[in-house]
N, C-alpha and C positions, 0 to 999 in steps of 0.2 A: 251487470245484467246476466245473471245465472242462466245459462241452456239445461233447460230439466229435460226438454222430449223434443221428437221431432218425427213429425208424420210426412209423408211423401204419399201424393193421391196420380198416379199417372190416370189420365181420365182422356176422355175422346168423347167431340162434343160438336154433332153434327153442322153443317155451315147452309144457310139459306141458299147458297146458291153455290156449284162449284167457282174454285179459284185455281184458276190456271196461270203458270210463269214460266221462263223459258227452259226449270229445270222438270216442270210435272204438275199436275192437274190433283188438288185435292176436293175431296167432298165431305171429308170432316178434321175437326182439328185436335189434336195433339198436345198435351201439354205433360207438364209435372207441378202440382200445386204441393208446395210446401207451409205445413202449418210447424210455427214453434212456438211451444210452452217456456215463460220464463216471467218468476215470481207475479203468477198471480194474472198473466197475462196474455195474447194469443197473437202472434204479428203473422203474416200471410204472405207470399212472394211465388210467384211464379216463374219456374224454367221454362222458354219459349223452344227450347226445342220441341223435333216433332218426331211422325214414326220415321223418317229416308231422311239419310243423309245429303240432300240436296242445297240446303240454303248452306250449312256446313257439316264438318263432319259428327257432328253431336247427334244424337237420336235421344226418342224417349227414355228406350231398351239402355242406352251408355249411360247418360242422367242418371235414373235411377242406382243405377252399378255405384258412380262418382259420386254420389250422395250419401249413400245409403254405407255405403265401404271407407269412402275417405276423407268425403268435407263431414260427417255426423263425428266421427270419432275424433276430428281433431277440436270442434268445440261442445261438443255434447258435455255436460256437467262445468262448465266452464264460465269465466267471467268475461263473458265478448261486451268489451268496453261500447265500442260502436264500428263504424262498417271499416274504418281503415285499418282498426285491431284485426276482424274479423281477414280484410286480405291480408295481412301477414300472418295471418295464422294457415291457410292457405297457399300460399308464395311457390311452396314446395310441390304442390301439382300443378304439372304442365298444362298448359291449354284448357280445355273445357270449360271455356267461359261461361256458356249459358248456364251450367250446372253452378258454377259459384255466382254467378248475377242472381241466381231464382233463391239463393239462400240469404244472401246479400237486402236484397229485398224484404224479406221477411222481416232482418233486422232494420232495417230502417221503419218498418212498420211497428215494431215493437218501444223503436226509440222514442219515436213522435208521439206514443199512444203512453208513453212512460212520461213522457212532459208535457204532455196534452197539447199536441201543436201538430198542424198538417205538414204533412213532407214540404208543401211550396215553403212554408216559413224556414224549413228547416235549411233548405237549397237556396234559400236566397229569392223567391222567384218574385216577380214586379207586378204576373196578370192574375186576374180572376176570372179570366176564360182566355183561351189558347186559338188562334186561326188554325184549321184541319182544312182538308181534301179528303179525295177519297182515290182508292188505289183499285184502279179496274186491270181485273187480269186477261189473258188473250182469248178471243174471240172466234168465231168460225170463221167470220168475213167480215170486211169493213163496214159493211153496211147494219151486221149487229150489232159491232164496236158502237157506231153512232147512234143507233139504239138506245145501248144501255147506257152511253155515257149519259144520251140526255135524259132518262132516267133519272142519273144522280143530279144532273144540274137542274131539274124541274124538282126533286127535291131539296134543293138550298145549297148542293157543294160548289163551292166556288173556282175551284182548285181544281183540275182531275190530274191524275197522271196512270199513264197506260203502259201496261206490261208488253215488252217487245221482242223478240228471236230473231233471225235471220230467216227471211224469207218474209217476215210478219210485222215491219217495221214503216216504209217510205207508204205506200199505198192506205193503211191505217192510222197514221199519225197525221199526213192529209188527208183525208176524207175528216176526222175530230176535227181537224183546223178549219175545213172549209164550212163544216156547219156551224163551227163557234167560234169566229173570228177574232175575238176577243179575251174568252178565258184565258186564267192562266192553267197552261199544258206543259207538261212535262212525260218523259219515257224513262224507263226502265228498263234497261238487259238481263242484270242480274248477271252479268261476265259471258254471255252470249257470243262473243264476238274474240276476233285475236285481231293484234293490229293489220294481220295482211289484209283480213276481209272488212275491216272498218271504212274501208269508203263506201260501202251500202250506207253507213250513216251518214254523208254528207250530205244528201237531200234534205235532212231533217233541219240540219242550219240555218235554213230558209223559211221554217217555218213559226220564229219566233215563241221557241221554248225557253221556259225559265229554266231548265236544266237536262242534260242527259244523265244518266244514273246508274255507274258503274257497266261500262260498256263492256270492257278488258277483263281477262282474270281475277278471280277473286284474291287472288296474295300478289300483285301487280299494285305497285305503285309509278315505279320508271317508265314503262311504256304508255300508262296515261298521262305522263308529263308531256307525251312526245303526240298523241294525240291531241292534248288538251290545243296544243301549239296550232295546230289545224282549224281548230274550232273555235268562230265566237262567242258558239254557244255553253256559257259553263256545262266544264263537266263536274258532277259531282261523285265521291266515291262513298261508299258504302262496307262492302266485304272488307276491303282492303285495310279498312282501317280498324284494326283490333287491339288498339292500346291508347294513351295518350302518346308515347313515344312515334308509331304509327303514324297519328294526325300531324305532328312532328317535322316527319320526314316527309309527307304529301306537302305540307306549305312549305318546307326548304325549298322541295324540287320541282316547285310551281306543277305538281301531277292533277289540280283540280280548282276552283273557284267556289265552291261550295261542299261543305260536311256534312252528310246524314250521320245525328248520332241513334244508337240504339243499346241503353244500356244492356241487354244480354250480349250483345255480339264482343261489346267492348269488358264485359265483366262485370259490372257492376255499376249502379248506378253513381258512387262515387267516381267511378273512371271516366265514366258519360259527365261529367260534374267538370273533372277536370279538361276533358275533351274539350266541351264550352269556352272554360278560361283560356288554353292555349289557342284558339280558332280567334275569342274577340280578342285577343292581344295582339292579332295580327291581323284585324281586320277582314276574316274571312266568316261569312254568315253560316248559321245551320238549322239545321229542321231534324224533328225528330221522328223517325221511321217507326214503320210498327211491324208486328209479325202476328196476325192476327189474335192479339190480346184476348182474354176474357179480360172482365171488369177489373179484377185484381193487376194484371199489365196497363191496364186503359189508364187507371187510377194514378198508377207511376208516373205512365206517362207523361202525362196530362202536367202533374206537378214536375218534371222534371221540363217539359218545354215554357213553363213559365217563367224560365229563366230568360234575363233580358238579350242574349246572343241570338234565342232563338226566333229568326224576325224572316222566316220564310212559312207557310201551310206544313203543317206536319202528316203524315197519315195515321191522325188516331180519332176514326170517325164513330160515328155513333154505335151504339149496340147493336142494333137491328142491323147493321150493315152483314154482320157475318152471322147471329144469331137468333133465333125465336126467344129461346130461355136462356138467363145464362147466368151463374153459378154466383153470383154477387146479387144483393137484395137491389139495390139503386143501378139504374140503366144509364148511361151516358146518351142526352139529346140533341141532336144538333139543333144551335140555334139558329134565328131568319138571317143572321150575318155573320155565316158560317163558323162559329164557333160552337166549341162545347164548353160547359164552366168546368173549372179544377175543383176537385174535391176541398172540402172546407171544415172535413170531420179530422180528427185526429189520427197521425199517422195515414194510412193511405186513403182512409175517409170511407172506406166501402165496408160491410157487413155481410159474410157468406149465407147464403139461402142454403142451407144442409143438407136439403132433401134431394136439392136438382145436383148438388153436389156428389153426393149418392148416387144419383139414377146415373150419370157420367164415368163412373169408376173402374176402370177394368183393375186397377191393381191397388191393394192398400199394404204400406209398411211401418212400422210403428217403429222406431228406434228410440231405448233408452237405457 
């Protein structure tokens, strides 16, 4: 599979509502959309980095740099077999995951649309629609928390799980409980926390969570083994685990009960792939994270939690959750039993709207 071009659209792409987490407060989003030409053909993938280096240290601004400078020229004019040629050809740049995941992507989009087969087929996956939640970010006060959660639950999500910090955790996570006794709840840090002050999280133990969600450091696996040991409530890790290697060392060192995977973080949807195998081979469940997708992440997503390991609510909710318009022709809808269906088109199944693709664009680079 010949790389003849390869376009890089950093684009910014306003959000229905702010989202807030315990590292900053956005009101639009951020991406790098990679289009590659290769005979005859156009496959799409998205880099979920953003503009601050908050969820890690990638940005738009590095992206583009890491693309455009050194994953383009190591396969540009080249014969990338498929996505595991594609990371060795790569091997030799350090870290920036997200930047090789959004290229990564592409090519897998290119692959399924070359054999005419959807990413699920390609990945193995079992569903034809996926279980979602939705990820609410912090709020002013508990009583808007309960607000807008019910909001989403009077819309059909089944799932919530709530963005938390210190200071904004025990009193907001009950008050959600007390009015919905029943959902399933979950929180999220986002590494808010260090183990001295992690007993502000004990109260939460009590309140019959399906998981806590990377409370500790984001490069911390040890000391949430020694947390996890406190709690019966699974912790799950997130940041921390950036490899299959990673997920690895979290089940040796008993550091969690639960894997969110998220192919950017971990590099590439193949490494998310493997992630899965090594989680069910030792009996540890996962769910698939989002980072506020357009259609083109949604689509991945989507197929890659069709895989049968992944048997908890993922956060890859509907379109409208983060967007008005948004830069793929088909919208992802949730359904009345909280699902969305997995794309069923070739490759990631979605077709770019060009024009709102356009109207999005602060920056265009054409490398060939």
């Amino acid at each position: 599979m010949k790389i003849e071009s390869i376009t890089l659209h950093h684009i910014a792409m306003p959000l229905v509502a702010p989202f807030e987490t315990s590292f900053g407060r956005e009101t639009k989003r951020e991406c790098v959309i990679i289009e590659i030409h290769s005979e005859g053909l156009v496959g799409y993938g998205e880099c979920v980095a953003t503009h601050s280096p908050g969820y890690n240290y990638e940005t738009t601004g590095t992206a583009m740099h890491i693309l455009k400078d050194f994953i383009s020229p190591l396969i540009l004019g080249q014969d990338v077999k498929d996505a595991l040629d594609f990371q060795e050809r790569v091997i030799g740049i350090r870290g920036h995951l997200l930047a090789k995941a959004g290229v990564e992507m592409a090519v897998w989009d290119l692959l399924g649309k070359r054999e005419n087969k959807p990413l699920k087929e390609l990945f193995g996956g079992v569903r034809d629609k996926v279980e979602v939640g939705v990820s609410v970010g912090i709020q002013a006060s508990p009583e808007k928390l309960v607000e807008t959660v019910t909001d989403f639950v009077n819309s059909g999500y089944a799932r919530v799980k709530i963005k938390i910090k210190p200071g904004k955790e025990v009193a907001e996570t009950t008050a959600v409980r007390k009015a919905f006794p029943d959902i399933r709840l979950q929180v999220d840090a986002n590494s808010a926390y260090s183990l001295d002050d992690a007993d502000q999280l004990k109260p939460l133990d009590d309140l019959n969570l399906l998981l806590i969600e990377q409370p500790l450091f984001e490069d911390d696996i040890w000391d949430h083994h020694k947390l996890q040991e406190k709690f019966k409530t699974p912790i799950c890790l997130d940041e921390s685990i950036v490899s299959p290697r990673h997920a690895r060392y979290a089940i040796e060192m008993k550091a969690c009960k639960i894997i969110n995977i998220k192919a950017g973080r971990v590099g590439g949807l193949s490494q998310g792939i493997m992630v899965h195998d090594i989680c069910q081979q030792n009996n540890m469940p996962v769910w698939c994270g989002g980072m506020l997708e357009t259609g083109i992440g949604r689509a991945s997503n989507l197929a890659l939690a069709s895989m049968p390991n992944f048997t908890l609510p993922g956060d890859v909710s509907a379109s409208d959750r983060y967007y008005e318009k948004d830069i793929t022709n088909e919208r992802f809808v949730l359904n009345p039993d909280s699902t969305i269906d997995v794309p069923s088109g070739a490759g990631l199944g979605v077709t770019i709207d060009e024009d709102a693709l356009k109207s999005y664009t602060l920056a265009k680079v054409v490398v060939n």
